[in-house]
Backbone as a chain_set.jsonl record, in Angstrom:
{"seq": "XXXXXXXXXXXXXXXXXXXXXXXXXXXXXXXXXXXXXXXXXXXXXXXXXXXXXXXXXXXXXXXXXXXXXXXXXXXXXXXXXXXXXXXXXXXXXXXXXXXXXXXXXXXXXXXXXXXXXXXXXXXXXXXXXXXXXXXXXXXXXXXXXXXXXXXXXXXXXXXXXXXXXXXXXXXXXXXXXXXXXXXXXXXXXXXXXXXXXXXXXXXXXXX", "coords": {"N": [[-107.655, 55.509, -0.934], [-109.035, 55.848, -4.179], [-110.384, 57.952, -6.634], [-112.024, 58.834, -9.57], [-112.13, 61.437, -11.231], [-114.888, 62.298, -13.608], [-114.015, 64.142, -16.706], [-114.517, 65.33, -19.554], [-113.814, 66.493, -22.961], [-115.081, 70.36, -23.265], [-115.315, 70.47, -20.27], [-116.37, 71.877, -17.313], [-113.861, 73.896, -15.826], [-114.386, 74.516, -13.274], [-115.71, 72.823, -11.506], [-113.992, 70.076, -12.255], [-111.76, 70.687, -11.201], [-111.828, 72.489, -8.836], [-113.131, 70.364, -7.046], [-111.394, 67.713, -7.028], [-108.697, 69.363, -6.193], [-110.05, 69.858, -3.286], [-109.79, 67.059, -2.645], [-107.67, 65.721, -2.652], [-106.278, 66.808, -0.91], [-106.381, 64.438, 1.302], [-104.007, 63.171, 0.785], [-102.115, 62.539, 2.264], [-103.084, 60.325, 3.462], [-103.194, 58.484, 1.664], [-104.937, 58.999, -0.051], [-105.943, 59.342, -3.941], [-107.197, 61.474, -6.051], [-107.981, 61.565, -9.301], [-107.867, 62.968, -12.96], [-109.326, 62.172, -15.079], [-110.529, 60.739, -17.655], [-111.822, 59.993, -21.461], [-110.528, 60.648, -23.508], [-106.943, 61.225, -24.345], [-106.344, 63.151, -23.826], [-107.988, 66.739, -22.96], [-110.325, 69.103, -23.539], [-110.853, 72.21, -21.966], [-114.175, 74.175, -21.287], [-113.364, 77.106, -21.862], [-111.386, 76.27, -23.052], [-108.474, 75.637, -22.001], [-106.693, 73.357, -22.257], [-105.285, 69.712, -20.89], [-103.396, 67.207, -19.557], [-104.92, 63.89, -19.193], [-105.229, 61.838, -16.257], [-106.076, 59.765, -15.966], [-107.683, 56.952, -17.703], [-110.354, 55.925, -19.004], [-111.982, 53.95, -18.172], [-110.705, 53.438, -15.881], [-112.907, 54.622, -14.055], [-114.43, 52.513, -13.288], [-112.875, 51.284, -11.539], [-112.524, 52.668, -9.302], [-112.717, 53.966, -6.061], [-114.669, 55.999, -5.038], [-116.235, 58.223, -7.553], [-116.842, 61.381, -8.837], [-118.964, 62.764, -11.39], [-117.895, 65.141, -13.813], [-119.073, 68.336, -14.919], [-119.996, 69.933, -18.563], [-119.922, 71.941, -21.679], [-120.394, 70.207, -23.392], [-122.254, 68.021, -22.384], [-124.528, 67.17, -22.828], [-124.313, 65.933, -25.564], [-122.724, 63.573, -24.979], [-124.537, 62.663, -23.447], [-126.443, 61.508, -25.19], [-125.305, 59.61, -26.882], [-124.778, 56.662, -27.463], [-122.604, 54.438, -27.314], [-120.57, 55.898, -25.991], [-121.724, 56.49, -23.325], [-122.219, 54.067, -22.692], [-119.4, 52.824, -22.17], [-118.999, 54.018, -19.495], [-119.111, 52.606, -16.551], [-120.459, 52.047, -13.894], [-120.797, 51.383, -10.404], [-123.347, 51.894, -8.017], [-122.951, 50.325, -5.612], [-120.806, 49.495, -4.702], [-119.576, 52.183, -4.627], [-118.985, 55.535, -4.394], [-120.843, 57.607, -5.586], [-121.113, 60.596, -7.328], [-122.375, 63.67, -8.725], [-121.917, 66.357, -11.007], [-123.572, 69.223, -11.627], [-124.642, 69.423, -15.118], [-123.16, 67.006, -15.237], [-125.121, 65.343, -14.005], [-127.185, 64.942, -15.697], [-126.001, 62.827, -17.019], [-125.685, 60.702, -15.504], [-128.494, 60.246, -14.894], [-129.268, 59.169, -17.557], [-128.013, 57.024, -17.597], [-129.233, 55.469, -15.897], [-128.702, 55.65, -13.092], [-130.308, 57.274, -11.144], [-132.933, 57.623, -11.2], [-135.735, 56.996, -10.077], [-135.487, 58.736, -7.584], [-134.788, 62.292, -6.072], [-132.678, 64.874, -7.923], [-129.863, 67.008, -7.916], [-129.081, 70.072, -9.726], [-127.619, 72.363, -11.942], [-128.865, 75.39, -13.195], [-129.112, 75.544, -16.284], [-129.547, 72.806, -17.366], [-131.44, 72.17, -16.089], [-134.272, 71.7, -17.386], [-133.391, 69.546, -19.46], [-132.571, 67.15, -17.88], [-135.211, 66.719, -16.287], [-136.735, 66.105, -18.558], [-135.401, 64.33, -18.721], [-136.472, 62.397, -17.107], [-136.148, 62.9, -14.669], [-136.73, 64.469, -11.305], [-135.983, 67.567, -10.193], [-134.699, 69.285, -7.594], [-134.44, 72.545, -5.954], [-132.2, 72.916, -4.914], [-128.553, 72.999, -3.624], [-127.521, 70.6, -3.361], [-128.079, 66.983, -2.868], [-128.022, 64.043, -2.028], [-128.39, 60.673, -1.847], [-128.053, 56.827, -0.63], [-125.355, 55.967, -1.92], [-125.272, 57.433, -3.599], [-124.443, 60.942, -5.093], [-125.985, 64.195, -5.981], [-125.074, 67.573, -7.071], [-125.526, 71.422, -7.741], [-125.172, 73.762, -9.774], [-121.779, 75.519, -9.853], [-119.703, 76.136, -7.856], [-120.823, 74.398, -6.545], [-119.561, 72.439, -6.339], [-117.544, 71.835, -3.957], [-119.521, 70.908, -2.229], [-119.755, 67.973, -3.205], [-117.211, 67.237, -2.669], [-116.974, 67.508, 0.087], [-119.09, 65.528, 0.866], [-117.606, 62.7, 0.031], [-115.497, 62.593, 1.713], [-116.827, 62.7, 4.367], [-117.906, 60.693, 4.141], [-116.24, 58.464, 3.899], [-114.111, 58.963, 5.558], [-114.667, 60.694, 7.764], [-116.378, 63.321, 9.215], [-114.655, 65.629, 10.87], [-112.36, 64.398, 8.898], [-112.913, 65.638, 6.843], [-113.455, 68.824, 7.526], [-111.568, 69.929, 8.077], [-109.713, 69.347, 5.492], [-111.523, 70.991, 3.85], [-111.105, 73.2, 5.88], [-108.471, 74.437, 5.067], [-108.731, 75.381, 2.331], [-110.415, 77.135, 2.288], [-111.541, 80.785, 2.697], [-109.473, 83.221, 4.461], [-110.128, 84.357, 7.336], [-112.568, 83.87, 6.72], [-112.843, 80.971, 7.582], [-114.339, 79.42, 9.43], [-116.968, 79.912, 9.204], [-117.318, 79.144, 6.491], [-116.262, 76.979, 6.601], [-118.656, 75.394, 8.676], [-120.573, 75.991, 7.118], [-120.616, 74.788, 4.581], [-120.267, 71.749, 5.911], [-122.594, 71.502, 6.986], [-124.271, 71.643, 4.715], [-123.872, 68.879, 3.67], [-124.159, 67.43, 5.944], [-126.962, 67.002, 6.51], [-127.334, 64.596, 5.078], [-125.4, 62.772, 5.671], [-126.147, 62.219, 8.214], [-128.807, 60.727, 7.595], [-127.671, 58.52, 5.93], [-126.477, 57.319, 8.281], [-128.521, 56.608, 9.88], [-129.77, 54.728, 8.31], [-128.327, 52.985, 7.547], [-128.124, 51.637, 10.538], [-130.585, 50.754, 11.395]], "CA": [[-108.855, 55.692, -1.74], [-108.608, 55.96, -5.138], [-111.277, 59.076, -7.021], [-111.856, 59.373, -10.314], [-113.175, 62.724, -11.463], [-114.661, 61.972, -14.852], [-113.802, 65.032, -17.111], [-115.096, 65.008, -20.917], [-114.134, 67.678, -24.02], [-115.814, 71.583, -22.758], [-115.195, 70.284, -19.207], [-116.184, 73.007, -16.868], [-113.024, 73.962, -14.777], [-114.938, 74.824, -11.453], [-115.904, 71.611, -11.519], [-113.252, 69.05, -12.024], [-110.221, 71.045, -10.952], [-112.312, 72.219, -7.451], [-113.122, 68.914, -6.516], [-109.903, 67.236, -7.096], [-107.678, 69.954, -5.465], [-109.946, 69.374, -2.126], [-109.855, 65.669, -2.592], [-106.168, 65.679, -3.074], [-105.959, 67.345, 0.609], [-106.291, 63.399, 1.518], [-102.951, 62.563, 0.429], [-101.254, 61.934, 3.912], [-104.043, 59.341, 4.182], [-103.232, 57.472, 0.709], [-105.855, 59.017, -1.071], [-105.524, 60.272, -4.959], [-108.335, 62.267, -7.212], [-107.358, 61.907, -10.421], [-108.347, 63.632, -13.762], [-109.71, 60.541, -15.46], [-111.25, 61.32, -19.134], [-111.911, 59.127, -22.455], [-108.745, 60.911, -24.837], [-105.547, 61.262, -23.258], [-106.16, 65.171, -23.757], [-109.567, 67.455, -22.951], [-110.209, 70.915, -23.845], [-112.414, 72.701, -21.397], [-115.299, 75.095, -21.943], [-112.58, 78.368, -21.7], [-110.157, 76.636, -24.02], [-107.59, 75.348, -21.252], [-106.291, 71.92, -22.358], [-104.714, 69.36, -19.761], [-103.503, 65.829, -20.263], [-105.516, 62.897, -18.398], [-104.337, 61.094, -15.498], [-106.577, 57.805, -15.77], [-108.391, 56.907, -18.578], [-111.827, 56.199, -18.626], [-112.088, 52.715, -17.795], [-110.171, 53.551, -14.565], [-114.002, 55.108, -13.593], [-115.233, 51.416, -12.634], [-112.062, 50.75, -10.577], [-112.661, 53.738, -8.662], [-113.526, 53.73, -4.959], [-115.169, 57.226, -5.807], [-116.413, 58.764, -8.793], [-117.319, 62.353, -9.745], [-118.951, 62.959, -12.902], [-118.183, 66.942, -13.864], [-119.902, 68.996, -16.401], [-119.415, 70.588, -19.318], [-120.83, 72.351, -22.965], [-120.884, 69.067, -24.446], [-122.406, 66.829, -21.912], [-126.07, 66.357, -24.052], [-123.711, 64.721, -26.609], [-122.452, 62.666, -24.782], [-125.47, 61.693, -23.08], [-126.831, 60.976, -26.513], [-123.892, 58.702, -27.655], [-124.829, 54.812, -26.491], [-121.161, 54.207, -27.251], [-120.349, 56.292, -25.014], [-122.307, 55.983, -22.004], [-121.309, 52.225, -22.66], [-118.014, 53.116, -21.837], [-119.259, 54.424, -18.602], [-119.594, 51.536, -16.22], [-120.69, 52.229, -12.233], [-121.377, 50.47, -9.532], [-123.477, 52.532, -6.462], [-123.616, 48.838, -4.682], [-119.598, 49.548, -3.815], [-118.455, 53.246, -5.047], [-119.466, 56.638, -3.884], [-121.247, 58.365, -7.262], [-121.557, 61.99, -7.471], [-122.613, 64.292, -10.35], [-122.069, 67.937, -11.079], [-124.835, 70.364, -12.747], [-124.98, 68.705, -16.003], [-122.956, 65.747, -14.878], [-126.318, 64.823, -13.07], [-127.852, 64.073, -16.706], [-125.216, 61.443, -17.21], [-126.218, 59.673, -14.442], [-129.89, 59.976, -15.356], [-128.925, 58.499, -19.163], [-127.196, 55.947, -16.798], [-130.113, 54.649, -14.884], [-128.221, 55.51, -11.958], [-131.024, 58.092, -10.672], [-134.53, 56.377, -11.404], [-136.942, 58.128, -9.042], [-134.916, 59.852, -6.827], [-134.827, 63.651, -6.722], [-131.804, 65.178, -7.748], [-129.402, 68.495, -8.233], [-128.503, 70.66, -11.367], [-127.321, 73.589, -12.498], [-130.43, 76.132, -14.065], [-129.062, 75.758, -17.633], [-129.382, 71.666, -17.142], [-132.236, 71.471, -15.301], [-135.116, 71.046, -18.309], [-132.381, 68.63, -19.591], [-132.748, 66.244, -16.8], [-136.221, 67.192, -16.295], [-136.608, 65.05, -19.304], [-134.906, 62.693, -18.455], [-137.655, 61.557, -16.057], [-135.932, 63.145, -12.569], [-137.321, 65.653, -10.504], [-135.203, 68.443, -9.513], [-134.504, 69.968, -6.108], [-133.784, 73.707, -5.993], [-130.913, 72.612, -3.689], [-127.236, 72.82, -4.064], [-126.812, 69.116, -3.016], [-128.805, 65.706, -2.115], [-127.503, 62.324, -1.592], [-129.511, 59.178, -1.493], [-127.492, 55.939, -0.393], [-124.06, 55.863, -2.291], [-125.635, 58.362, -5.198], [-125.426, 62.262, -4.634], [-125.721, 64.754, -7.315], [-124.783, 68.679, -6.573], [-125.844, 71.897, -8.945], [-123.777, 74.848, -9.381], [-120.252, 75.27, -9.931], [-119.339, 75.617, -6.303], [-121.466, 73.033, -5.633], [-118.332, 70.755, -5.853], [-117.312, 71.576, -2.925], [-120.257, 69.638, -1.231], [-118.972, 66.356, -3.623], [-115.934, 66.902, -2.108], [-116.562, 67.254, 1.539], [-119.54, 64.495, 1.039], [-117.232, 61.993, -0.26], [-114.559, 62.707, 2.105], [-117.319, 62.253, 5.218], [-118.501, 58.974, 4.221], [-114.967, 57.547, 3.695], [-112.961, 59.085, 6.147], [-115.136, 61.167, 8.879], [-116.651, 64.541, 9.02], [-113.487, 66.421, 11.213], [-111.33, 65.132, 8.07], [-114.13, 66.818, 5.691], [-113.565, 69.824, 7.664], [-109.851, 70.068, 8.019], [-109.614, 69.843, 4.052], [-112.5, 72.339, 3.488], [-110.584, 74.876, 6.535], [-107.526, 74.716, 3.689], [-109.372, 76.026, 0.721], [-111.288, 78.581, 2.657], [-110.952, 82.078, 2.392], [-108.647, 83.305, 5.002], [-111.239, 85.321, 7.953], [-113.952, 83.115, 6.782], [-112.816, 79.688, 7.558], [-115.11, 78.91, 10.698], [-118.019, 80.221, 8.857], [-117.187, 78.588, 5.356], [-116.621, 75.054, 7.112], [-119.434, 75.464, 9.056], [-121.665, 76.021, 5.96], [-120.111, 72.951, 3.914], [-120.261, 70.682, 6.621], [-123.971, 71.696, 7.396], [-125.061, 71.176, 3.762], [-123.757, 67.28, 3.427], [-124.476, 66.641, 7.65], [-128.311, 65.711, 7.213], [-127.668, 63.098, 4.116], [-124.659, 61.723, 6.827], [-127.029, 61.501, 9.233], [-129.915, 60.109, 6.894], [-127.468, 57.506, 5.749], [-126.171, 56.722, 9.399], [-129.355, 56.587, 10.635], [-130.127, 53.221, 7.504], [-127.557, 51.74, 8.51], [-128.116, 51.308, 11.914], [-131.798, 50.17, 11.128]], "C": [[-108.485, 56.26, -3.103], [-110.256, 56.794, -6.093], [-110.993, 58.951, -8.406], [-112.822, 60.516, -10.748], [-113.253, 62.568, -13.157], [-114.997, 63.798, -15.8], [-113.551, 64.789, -18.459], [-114.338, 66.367, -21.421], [-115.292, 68.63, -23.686], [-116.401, 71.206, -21.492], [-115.639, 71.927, -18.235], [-114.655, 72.868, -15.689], [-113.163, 74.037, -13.245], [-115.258, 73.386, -10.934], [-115.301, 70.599, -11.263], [-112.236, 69.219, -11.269], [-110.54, 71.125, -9.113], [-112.317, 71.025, -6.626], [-111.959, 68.297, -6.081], [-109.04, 67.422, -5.882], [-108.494, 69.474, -3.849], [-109.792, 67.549, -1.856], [-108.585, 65.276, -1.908], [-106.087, 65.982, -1.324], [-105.78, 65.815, 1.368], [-105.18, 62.654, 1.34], [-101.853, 61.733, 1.216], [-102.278, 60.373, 4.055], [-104.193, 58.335, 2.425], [-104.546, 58.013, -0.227], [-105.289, 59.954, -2.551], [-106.669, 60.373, -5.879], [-107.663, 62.27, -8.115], [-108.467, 62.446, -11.959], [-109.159, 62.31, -14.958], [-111.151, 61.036, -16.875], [-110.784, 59.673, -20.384], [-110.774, 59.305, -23.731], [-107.755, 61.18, -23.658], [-105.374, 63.079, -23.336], [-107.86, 65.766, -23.761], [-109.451, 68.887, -23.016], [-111.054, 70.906, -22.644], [-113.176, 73.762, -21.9], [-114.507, 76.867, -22.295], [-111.415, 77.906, -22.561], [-108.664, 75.933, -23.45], [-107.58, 73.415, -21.487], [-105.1, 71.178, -21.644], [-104.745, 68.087, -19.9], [-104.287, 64.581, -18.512], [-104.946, 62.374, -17.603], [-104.796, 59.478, -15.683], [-107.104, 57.797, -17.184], [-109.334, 56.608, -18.045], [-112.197, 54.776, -18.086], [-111.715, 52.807, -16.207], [-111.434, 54.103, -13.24], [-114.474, 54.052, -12.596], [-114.534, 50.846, -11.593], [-112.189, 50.874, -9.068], [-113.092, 53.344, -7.261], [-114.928, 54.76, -4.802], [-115.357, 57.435, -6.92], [-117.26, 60.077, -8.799], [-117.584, 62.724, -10.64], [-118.947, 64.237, -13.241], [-119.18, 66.684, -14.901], [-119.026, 69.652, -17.159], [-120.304, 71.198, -20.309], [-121.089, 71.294, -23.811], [-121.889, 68.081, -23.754], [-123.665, 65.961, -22.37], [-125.556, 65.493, -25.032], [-123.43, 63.715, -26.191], [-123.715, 61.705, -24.161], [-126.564, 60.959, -23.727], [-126.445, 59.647, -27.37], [-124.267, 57.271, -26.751], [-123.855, 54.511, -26.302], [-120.462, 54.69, -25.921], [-120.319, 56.139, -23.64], [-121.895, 54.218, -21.943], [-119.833, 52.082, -21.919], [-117.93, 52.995, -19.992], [-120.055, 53.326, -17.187], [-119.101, 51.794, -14.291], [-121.095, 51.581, -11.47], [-121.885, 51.348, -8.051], [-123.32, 51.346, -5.313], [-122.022, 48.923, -3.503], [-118.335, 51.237, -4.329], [-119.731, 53.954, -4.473], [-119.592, 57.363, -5.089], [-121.587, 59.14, -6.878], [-121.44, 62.231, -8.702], [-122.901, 65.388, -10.405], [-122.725, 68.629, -11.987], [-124.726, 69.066, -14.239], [-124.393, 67.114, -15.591], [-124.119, 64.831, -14.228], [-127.333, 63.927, -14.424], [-127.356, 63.083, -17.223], [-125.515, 60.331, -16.474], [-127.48, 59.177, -14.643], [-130.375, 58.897, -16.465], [-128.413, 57.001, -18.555], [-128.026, 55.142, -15.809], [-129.815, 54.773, -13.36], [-129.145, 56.94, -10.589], [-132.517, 58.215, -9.952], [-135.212, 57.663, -10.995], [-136.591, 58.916, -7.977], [-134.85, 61.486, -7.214], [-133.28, 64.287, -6.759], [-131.75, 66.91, -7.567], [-128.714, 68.562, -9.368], [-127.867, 71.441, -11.856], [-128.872, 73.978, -13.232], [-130.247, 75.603, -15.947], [-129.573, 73.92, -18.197], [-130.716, 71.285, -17.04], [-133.928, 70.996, -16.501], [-134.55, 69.966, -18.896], [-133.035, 67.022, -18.96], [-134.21, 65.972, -16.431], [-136.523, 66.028, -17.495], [-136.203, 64.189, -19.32], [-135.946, 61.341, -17.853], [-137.1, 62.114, -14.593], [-136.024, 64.477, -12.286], [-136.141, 65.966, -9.792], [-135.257, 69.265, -8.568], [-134.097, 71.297, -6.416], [-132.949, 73.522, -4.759], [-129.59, 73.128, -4.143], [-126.66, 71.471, -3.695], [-128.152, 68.33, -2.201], [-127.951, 64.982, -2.162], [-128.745, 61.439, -0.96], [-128.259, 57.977, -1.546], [-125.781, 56.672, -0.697], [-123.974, 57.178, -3.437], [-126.003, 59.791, -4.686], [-124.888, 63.033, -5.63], [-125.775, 66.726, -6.147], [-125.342, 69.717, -7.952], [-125.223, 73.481, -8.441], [-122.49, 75.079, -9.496], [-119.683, 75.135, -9.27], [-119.667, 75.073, -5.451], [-120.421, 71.778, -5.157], [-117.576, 70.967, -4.655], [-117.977, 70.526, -1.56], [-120.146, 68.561, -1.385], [-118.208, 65.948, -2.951], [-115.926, 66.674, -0.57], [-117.692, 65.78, 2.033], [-118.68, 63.048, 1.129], [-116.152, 61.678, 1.272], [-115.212, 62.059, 3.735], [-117.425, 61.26, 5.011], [-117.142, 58.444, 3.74], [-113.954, 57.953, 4.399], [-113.535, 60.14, 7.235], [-115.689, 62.607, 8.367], [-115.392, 65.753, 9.691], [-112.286, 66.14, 9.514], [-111.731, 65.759, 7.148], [-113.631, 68.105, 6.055], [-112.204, 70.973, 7.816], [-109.223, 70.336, 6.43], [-110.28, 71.123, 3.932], [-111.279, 73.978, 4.311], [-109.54, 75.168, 5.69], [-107.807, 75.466, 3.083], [-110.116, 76.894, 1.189], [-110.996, 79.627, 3.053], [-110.452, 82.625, 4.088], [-109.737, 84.745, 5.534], [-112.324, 84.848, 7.593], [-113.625, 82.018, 7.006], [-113.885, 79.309, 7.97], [-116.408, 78.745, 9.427], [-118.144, 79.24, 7.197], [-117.425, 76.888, 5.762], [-118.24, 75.271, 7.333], [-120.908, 74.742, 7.792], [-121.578, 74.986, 5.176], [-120.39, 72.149, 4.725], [-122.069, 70.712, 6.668], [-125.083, 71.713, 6.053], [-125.549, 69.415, 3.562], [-124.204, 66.867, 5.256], [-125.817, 65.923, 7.423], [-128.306, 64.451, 6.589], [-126.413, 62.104, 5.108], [-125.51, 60.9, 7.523], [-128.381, 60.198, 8.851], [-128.984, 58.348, 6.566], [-126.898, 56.346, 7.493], [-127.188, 55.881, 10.123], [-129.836, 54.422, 9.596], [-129.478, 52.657, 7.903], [-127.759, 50.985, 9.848], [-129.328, 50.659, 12.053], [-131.821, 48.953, 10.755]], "O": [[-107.627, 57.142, -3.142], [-111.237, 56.051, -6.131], [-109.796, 58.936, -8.693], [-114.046, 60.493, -10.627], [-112.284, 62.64, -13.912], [-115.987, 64.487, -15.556], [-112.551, 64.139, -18.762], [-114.174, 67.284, -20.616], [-116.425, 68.151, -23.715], [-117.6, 71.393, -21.287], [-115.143, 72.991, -18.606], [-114.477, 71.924, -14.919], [-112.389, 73.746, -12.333], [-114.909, 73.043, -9.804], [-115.643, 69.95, -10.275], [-111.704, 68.286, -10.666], [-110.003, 70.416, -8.261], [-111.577, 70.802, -5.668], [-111.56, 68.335, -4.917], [-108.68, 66.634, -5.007], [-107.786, 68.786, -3.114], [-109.704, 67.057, -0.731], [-108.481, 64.654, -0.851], [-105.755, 65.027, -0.622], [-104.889, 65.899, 2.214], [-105.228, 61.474, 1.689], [-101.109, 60.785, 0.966], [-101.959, 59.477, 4.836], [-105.177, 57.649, 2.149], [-105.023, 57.269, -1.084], [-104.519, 60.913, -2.489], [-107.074, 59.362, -6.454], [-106.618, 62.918, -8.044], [-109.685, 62.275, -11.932], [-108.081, 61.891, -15.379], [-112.289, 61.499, -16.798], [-109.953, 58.773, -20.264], [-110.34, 58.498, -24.554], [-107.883, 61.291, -22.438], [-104.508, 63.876, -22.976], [-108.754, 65.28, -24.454], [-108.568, 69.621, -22.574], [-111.782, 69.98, -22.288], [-112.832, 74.275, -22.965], [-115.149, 77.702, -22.933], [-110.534, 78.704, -22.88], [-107.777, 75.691, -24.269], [-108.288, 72.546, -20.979], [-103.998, 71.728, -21.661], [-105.784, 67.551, -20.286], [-104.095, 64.641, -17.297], [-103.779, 62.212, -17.961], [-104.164, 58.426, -15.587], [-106.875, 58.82, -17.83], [-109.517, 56.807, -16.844], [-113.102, 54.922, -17.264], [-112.437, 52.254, -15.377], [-111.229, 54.089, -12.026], [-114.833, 54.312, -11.448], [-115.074, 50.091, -10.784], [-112.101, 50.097, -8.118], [-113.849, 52.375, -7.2], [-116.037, 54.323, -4.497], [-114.592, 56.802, -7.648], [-118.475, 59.884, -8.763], [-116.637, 63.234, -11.238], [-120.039, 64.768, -13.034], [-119.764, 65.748, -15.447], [-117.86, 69.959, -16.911], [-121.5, 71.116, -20.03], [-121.837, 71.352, -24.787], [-122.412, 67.268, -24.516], [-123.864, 64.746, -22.356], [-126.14, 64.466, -25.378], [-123.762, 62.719, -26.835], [-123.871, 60.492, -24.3], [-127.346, 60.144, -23.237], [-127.061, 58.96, -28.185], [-123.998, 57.037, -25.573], [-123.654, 54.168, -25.137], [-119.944, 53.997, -25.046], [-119.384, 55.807, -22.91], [-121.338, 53.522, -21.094], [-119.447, 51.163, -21.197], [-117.191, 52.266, -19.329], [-121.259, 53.314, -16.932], [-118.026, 51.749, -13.692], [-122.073, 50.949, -11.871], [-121.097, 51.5, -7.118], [-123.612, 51.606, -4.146], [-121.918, 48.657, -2.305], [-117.114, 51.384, -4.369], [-120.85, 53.529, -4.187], [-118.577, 57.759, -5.664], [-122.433, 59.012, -5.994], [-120.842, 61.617, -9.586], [-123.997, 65.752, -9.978], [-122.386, 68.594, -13.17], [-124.767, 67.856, -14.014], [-125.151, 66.145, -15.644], [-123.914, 63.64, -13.993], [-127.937, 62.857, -14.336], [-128.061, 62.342, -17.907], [-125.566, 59.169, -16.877], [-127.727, 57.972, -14.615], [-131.324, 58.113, -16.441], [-128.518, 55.972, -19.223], [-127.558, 54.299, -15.044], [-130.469, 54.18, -12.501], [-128.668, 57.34, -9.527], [-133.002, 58.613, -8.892], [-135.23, 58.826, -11.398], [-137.372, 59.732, -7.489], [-134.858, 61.901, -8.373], [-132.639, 64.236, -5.71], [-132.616, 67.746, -7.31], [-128.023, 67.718, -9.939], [-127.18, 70.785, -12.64], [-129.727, 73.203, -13.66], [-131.213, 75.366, -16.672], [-129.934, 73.787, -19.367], [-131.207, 70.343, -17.661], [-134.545, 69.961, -16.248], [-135.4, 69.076, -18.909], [-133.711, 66.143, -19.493], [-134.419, 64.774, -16.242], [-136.487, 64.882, -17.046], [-136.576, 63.181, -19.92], [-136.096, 60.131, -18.024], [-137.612, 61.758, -13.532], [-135.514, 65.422, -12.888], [-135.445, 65.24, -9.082], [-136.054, 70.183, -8.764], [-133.242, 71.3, -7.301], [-133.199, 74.08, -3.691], [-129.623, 73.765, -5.196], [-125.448, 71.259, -3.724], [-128.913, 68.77, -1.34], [-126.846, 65.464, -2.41], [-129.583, 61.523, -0.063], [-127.455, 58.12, -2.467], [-125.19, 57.522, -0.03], [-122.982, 57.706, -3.939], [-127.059, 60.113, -4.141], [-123.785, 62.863, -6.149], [-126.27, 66.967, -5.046], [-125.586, 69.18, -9.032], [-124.966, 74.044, -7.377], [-122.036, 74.264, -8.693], [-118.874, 74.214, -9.378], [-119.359, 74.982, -4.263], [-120.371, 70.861, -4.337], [-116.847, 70.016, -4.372], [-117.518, 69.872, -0.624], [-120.266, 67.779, -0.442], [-118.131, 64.798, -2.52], [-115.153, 65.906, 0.003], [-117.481, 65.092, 3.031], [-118.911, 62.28, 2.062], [-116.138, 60.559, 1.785], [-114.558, 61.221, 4.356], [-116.927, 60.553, 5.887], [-117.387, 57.72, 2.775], [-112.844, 57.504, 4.115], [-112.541, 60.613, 7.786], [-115.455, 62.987, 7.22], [-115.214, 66.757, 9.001], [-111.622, 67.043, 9.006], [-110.966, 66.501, 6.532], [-113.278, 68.772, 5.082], [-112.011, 72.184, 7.711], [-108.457, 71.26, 6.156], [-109.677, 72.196, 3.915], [-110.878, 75.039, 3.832], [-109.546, 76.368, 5.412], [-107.155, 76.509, 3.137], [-110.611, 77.616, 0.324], [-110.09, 79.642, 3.886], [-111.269, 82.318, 4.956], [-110.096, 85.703, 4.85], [-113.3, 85.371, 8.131], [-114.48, 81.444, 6.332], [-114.643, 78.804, 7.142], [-116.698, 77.685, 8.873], [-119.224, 78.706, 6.945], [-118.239, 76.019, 5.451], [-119.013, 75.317, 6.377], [-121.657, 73.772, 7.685], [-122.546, 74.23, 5.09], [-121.13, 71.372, 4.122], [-122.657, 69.7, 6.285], [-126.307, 71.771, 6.163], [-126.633, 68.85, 3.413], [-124.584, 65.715, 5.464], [-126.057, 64.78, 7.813], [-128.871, 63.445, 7.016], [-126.544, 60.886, 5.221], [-125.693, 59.684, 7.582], [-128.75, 59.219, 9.5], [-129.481, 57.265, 6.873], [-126.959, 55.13, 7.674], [-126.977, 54.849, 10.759], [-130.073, 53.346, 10.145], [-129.758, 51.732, 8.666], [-127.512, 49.792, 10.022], [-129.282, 49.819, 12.952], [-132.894, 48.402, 10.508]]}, "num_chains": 1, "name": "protein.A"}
């Protein structure tokens, strides 16, 4: 499986780097998250600059796609050029979108009438956009789930990871990255955010 995490100029770090690193836990199993941006270099919002692994085109290849956030992401979702650039398919990729990354998607048609998730600083943002916001930390509808929060990407990550490779290997990554005397309880809680949109999508399918 092949991830791209799309990561713009005043990238948040919680965001792209989180994600990733649990993604990455997939590696025995051929999978690779990569850093996947429009310059071959991105600052983030703290200043920490880090060179690209994909470019941006590499987004539509993607079997996955995460869109982070950042301090710029109204510009970009301003920029037609831009968003032009930005070419998705929910029909055969798994689209997620972090706190502001969620208004990219919106700018992107890729939202419509569904209700999503935001971050607070975002959420009039989007709100404008035309999509109604969840005080959640995570939905999913079909192939399309948006998260809000900075450590919301952990639910991207263990969503993605269920619907393309099971919920035990969701939980096996997650017990990794979790704080050492909280695993049980940490899985637990991740798994039990993304379980009902599993089930919701298991359940269409089978219909």
């Amino acid at each position: 499986m092949q991830i791209a995490v799309l990561t713009f100029d005043g990238f948040n770090e919680l965001d792209s780097f989180v994600a990733a690193a649990i993604l990455n836990r997939m590696r025995s199993r051929g999978w690779e998250a990569h850093i996947t941006s429009p310059t071959p270099h991105v600052t983030s919002m703290n200043g920490v600059t880090v060179e690209r692994q994909q470019p941006l085109d590499f987004a539509s290849k993607a079997d996955a796609v995460i869109v982070g956030s950042g301090v710029r992401t109204r510009e970009i979702a301003a920029d037609p050029l831009m968003l032009g650039r930005i070419r998705l398919d929910p029909a055969r990729q798994l689209i997620g979108a972090q706190c502001s990354g969620t208004l990219l998607l919106a700018k992107l048609g890729l939202i419509g009438n569904l209700l999503a998730c935001t971050d607070l600083t975002t959420k009039p943002w989007v709100i404008e956009a035309g999509v109604e916001v969840l005080d959640a930390p995570f939905v999913a509808h079909g192939n399309v789930a948006t998260a809000g929060g900075c450590l919301a990407s952990q639910y991207l990550a263990a969503w993605i990871i269920s619907r393309l490779a099971g919920i035990d290997a969701a939980a096996d990554a997650l017990h990794y990255v979790a704080p050492v005397g909280e695993k049980a309880l940490y899985v637990d809680r991740a798994i039990g955010v993304v379980r009902p949109f599993l089930m919701a999508e298991a359940a269409a399918g089978a219909a």
